[in-house]
N, C-alpha and C positions, 0 to 999 in steps of 0.2 A: 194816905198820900203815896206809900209806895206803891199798893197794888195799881193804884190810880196811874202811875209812871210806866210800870209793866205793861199795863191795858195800853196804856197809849201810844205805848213805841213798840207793842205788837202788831197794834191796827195798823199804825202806821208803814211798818214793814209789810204788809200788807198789800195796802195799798199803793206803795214805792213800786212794787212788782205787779201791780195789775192794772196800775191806770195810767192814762193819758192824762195832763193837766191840760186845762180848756184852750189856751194858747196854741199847745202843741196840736191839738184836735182842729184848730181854725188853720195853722200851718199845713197840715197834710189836704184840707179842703180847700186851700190854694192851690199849692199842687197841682192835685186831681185838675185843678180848673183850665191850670195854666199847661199844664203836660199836654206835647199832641202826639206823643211817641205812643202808639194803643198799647203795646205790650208793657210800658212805664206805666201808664195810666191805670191799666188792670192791676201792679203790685202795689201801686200806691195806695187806691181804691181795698186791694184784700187785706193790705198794711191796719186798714183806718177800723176793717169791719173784725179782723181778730181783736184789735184793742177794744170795742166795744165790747162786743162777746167776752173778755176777761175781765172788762169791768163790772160787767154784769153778775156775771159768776164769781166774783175776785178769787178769778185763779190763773196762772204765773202768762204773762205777756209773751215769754221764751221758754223753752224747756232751759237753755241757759239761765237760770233763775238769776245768778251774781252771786256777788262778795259783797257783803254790806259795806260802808261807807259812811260813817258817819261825819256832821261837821255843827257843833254844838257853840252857841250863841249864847252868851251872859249879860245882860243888862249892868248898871251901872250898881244898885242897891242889891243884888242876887250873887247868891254863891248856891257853890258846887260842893258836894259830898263826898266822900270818898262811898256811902252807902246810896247815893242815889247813880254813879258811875255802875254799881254792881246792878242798880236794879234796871239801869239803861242796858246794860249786855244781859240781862235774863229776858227782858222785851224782846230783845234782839231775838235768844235762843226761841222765846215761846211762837215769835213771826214769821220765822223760817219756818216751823212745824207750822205752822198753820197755812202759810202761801200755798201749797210745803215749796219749802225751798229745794232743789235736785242735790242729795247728797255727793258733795264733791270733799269733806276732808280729809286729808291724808293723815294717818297718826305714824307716831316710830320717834324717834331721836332726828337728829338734823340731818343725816345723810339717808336716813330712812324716806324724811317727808321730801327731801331734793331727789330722791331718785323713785319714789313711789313704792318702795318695797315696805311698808309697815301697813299695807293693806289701807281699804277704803272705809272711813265711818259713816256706817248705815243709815246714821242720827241725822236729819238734817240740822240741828242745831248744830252738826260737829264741824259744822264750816264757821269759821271764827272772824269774826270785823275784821277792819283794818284797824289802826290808832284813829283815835278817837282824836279830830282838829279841833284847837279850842280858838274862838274869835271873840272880841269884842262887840255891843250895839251899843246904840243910843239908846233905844226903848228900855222898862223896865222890866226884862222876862227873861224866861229860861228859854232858849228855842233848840230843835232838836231837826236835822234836817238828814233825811235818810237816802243815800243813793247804794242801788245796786247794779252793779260792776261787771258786765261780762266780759267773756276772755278775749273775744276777738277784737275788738278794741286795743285791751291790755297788748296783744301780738303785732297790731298792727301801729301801737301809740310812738313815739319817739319824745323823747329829752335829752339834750343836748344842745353844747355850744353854737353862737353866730357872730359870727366877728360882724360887727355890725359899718364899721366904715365910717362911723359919724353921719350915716344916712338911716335914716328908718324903711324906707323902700327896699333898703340892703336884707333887712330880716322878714318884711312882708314878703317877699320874693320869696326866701327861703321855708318858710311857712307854707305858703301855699304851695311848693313843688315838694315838700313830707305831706302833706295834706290829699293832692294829688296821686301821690304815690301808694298813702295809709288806704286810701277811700277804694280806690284801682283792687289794690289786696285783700279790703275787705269784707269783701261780697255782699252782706246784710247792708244796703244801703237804700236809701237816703240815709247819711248821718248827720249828726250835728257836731260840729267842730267846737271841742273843746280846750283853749287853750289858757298857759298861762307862762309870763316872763318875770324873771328875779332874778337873783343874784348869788343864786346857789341850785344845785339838781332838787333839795329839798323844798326851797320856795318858790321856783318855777312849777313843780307839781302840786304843792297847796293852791297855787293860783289855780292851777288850772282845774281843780277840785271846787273853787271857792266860783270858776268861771260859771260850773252847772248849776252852784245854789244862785247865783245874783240872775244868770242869762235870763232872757223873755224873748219870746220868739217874734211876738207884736214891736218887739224894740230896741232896734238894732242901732249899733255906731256905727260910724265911715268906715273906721276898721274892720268892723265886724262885715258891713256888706259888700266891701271890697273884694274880701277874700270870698269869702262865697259866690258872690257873682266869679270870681277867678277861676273856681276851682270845677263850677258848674258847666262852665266853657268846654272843659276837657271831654265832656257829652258820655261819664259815665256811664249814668241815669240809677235807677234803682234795678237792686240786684244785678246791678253791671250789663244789664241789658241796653245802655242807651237812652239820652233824652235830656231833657232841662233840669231833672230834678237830681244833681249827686249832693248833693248837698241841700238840704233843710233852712240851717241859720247857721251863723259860728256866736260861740261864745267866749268871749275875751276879758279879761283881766289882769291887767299889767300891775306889778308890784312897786316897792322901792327898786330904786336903783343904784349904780356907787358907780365913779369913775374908772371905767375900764373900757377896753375894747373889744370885750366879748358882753353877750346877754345868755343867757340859758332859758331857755322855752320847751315848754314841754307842749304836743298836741297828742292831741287822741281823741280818733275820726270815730265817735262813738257810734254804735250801730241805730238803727232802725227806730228800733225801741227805745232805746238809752238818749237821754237822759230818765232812768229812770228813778223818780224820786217823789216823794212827799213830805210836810213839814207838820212838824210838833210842837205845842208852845206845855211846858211841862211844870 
């Protein structure tokens, strides 16, 4: 069983970093369909044929290969390990090496890795996860869902406050004008908007973490095609040259909530590629 864990949230990482999932693949073949902007039309079109080409060869979608990302799923009669958590981060280490993932980790003491001076690890394993999200299913399984993170995203994402007014329009607005703004700066576009609101900077970012594993591109809410249609208006396009397509889908997932007059939302205009992600039942 463990090596069986290893293998499987290595392939997985894997293939988090080299494929399209078939949704996303019918998403970008709309696109193409619907785009009359030619120069839009051509990066959508060369967007679709690299992702084939790295599924092919399952090698990395980006030279930004990412930060893994993980967000793990427990059924109701299933438990978690303290020795199947270690052998979930050796998958991780062996998957990197195998995408290979682009060595980005910093070593040193804390002021070393904040300022870059403890030198770069050659290793790609030496890029390390994030925390590991833990959620509740209905079903009976272990599931294991892998996303990798790249920075421009991370650069361009926001979370933060929106007094919201006792209106929901009050924070759709304000969404789609960071959205707007994220998408503008960051270049690698069409993205998919990744969003989520809570009641805290920490559970407005799990949502929006939790936005990439539920989102479907074939399946969108009012919310969701609201803003995208909004943001798509602004006639970005891909790679900021112009056109119908700045935006993909959005994905949204609103959490609890408590009586206040702020909400905390976090987006993040993920690029091109991103969502990138695959799933593990372990």
């Amino acid at each position: 069983m463990k090596n069986d864990i290893i293998s499987l949230v290595s392939d997985g990482l894997i293939r988090a970093g080299s494929t399209f999932r078939e949704d996303k693949k019918q998403a970008y073949r709309q696109a193409i369909e619907n785009e009359t902007n030619e120069r839009a039309k051509w990066v959508l079109k060369t967007i679709l044929e690299n992702a084939t080409v790295a599924e092919k060869d399952r090698s990395p979608l980006c030279d930004d290969t990412g930060i893994p990302h993980l967000v793990l799923e427990v059924g109701p009669n299933r438990a978690i390990t303290g020795q199947m958590l270690d052998d979930i981060r050796e998958g991780v280490r062996q998957g990197l090496r195998g995408l290979p993932g682009r060595p980005m980790g910093i070593m040193g003491n804390d002021g070393q890795r904040i300022d870059q001076s403890g030198g770069l690890n050659t290793d790609s394993a030496g890029v390390e996860p994030a925390p590991i999200l833990l959620r509740q299913c209905d079903e009976d399984v272990i599931r294991l869902h892998i996303l990798m993170f790249g920075g421009g995203p991370a650069i361009r994402g926001k979370t933060f406050r929106i007094f919201h007014k006792h209106n929901t329009n009050v924070v759709l607005d304000e969404i789609v004008n960071w959205a707007k703004e994220g998408a503008a700066q960051l270049g690698c576009t069409p993205c998919t908007l990744a969003i989520g609101v809570g009641r805290s900077h920490f559970e407005a970012t799990s949502m929006m973490l939790q936005a990439q594993v539920d989102g479907r591109y074939d399946v969108q809410s009012e919310f969701e095609k609201e803003i995208t249609r909004r943001v798509n208006e602004a006639n970005i396009g891909p790679m900021g040259l112009g056109g119908k397509t700045s935006v993909l889908a959005t994905f949204m997932k609103v959490g609890p909530q408590r009586a206040s007059g702020v909400r905390i939302v976090s987006v993040r205009p993920t690029c091109c590629f991103e969502p990138r992600i695959a799933t593990v039942e372990l």
